[in-house]
C-alpha positions as CSV (number, residue, x, y, z in Angstrom):
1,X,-37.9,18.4,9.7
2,X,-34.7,16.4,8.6
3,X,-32.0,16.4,11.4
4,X,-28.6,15.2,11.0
5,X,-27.0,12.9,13.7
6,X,-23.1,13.7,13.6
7,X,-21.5,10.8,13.5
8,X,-19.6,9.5,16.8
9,X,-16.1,8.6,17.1
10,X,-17.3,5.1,18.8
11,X,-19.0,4.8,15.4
12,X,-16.3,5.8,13.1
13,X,-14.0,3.4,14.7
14,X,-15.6,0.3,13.8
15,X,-14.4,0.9,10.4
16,X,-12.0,-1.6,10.5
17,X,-10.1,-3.7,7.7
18,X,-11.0,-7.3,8.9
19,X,-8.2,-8.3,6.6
20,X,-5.6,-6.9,8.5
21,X,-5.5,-8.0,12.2
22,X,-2.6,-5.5,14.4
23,X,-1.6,-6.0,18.0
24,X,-1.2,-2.4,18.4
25,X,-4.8,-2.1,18.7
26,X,-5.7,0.3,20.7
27,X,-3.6,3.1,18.9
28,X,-5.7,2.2,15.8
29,X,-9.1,2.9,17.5
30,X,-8.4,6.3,18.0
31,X,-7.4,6.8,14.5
32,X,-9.4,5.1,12.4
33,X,-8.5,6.7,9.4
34,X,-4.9,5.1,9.1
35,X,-6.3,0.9,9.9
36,X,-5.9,0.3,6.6
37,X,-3.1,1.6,6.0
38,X,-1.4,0.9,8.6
39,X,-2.3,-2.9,8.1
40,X,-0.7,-2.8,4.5
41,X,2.2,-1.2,6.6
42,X,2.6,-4.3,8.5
43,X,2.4,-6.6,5.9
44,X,4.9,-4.4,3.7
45,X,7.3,-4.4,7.1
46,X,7.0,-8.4,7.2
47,X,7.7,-8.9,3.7
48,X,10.7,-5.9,4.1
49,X,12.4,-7.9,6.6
50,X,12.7,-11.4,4.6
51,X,12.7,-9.5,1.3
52,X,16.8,-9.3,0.6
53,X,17.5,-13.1,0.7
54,X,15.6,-13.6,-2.2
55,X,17.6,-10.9,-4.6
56,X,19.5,-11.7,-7.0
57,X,22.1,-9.6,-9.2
58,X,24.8,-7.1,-6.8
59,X,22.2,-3.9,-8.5
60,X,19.4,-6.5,-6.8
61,X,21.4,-7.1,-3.8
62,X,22.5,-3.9,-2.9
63,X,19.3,-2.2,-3.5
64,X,17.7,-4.7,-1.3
65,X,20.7,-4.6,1.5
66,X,19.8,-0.8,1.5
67,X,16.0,-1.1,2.0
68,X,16.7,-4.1,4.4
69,X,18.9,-1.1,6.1
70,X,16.0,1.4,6.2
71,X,13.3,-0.6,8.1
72,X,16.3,-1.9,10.1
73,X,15.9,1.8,11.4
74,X,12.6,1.8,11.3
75,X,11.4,-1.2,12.8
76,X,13.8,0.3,15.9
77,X,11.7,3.6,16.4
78,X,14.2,5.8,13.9
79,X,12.2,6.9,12.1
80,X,14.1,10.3,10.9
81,X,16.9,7.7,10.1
82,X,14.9,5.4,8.5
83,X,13.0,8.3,6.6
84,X,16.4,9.4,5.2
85,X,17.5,6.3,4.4
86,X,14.0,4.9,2.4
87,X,14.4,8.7,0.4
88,X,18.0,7.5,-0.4
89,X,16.5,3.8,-2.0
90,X,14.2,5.5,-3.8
91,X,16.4,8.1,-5.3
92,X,19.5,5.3,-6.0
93,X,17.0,2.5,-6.9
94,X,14.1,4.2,-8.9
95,X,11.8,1.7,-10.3
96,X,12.7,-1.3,-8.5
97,X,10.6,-3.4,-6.3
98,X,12.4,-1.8,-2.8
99,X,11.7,2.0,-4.7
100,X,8.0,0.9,-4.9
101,X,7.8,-0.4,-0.9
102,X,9.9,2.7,0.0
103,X,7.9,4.9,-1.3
104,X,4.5,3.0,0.1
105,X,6.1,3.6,3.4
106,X,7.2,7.1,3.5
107,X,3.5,7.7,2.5
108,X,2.4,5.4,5.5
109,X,4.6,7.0,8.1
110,X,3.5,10.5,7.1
111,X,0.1,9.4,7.2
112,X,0.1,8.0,10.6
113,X,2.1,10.7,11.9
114,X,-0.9,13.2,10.2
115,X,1.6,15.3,8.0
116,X,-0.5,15.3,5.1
117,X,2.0,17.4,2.4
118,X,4.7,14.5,2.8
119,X,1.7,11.5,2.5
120,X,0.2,13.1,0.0
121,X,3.5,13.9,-2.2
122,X,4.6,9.9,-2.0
123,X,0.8,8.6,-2.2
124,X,0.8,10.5,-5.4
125,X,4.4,9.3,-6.4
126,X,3.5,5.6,-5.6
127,X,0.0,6.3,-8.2
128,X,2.1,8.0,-11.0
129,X,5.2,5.6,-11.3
130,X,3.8,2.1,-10.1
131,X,1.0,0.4,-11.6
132,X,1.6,-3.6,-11.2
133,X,0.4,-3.6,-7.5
134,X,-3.5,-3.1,-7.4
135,X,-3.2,-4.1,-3.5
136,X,-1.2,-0.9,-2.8
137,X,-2.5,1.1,-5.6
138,X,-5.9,0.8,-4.0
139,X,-4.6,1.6,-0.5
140,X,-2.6,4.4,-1.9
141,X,-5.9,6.2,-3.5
142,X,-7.7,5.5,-0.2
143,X,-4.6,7.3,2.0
144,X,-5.3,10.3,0.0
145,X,-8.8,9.1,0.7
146,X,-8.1,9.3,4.4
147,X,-6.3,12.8,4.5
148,X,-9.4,14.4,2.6
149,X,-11.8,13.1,5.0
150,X,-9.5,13.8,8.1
151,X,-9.4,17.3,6.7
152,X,-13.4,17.4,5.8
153,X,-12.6,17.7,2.5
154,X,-15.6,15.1,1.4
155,X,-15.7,15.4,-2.2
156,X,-12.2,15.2,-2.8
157,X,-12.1,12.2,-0.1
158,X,-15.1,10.5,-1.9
159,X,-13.3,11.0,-5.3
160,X,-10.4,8.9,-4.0
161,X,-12.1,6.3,-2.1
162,X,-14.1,5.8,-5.5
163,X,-9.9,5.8,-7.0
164,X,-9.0,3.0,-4.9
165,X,-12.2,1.0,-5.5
166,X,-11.3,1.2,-9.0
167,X,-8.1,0.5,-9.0
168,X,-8.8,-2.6,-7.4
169,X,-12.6,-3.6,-7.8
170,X,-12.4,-7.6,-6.6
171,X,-9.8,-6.5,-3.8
172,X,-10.2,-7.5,-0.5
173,X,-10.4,-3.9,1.2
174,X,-12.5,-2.8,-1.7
175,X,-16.3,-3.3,1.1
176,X,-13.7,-0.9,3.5
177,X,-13.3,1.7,0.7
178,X,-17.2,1.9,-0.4
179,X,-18.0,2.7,3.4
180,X,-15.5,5.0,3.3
181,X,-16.9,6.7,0.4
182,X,-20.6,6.5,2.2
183,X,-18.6,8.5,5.0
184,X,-17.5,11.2,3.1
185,X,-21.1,11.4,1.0
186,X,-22.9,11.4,4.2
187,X,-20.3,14.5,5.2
188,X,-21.6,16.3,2.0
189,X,-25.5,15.3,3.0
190,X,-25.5,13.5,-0.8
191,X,-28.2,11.4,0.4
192,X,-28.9,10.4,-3.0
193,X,-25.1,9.4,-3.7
194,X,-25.0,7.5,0.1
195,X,-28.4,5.9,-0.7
196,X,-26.3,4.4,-3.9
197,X,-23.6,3.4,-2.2
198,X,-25.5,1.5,0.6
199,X,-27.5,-0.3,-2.3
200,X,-24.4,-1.4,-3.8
201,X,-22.8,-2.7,-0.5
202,X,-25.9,-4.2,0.1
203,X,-26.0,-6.2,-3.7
204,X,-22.3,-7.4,-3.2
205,X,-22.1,-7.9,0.4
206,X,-25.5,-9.7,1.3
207,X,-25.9,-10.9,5.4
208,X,-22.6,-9.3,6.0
209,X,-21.6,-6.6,9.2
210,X,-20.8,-4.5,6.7
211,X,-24.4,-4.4,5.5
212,X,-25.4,-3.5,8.6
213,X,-23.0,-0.9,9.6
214,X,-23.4,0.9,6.3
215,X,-27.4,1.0,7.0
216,X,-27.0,2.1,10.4
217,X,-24.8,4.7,9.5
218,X,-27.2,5.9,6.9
219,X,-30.2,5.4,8.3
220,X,-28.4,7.4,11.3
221,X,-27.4,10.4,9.2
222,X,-30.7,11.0,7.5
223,X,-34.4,10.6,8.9
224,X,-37.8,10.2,6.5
């Protein structure tokens, strides 16, 4: 008789992006869904804060004085402000580099703050109008990722974990979004899909944790 072990939250947690190191640690372990997003979040915010002394052009410059503006507000906890304000960039600058990271972070804010209409509405902006990222691309089809699976919506989540490993298939986060995928197969008892997944994390990702986690976790969910 085949019993299923529900997965712990101790053992969802570990599913961190190594890539991505955050002080705020401690929030992220009891959301593990949003690590990897919210590590592109940081690095977006870092980049945000420098990015206006490299424009050029007053179009340049004022679009980037405006975003600069926006995380000014958000970096100080404003974040209905700063919200307002990244809407207004992306609706003044449309196309430009600060109307791609605007948009990235609305959807990251929404994430993290779990209100999935507004992430999913500027994930799936970010995927229709900008292409030339695969970094963020990627992380954009794993935050719809994220929201499925928070909602137990597995073969939708599974669909766009597979998405961002696609869109980005020698990226760094791309051994993060296969055991994601495992996660939301696993959720669907697809042993046959998981059993796939594990094989391929195990060809690309030989001696690694990530080897091990992903046949723990499998060998956790389904018995001989």
């Amino acid at each position: 008789m085949e019993q299923r072990v529900k997965l712990t939250k101790r053992q969802i947690k570990e599913d961190k992006f190594m890539t991505f190191m955050l002080a705020a640690r401690g929030w992220f372990q009891d959301n593990w869904q949003y690590v990897g997003i919210g590590g592109l979040v940081v690095v977006l915010l870092v980049v945000a804060g420098v990015f206006y002394v490299s424009s050029l052009g007053a179009a340049k410059e004022q679009a980037a004085l405006d975003f600069s503006s926006a995380w000014s507000e958000y970096a100080k906890g404003n974040q209905q402000v700063a919200t307002a304000k990244f809407s207004e960039v992306i609706s003044a600058h449309s196309g430009s580099t600060e109307a791609e990271q605007a948009t990235f972070l609305l959807a990251a804010m929404n994430l993290r703050n779990r209100n999935y209409a507004e992430a999913t509405r500027y994930f799936e902006l970010y995927i229709r109008d900008f292409k030339n990222n695969p970094l963020n691309l990627a992380a954009a089809h794993a935050g719809l990722g994220a929201i499925h699976e928070d909602q137990i919506q597995f073969a939708e989540g599974a669909e766009a974990y597979t998405a961002a490993i696609e869109a980005y298939p020698e990226g760094p986060l791309v051994g993060d979004y296969q055991f994601a995928k495992l996660r939301c197969l696993i959720g669907l008892a697809d042993r046959a899909g998981a059993a796939e997944v594990v094989a391929q994390i195990e060809e690309r990702f030989e001696g690694t944790e990530l080897v091990a986690r992903s046949q723990r976790l499998f060998g956790e969910s389904f018995t001989n």
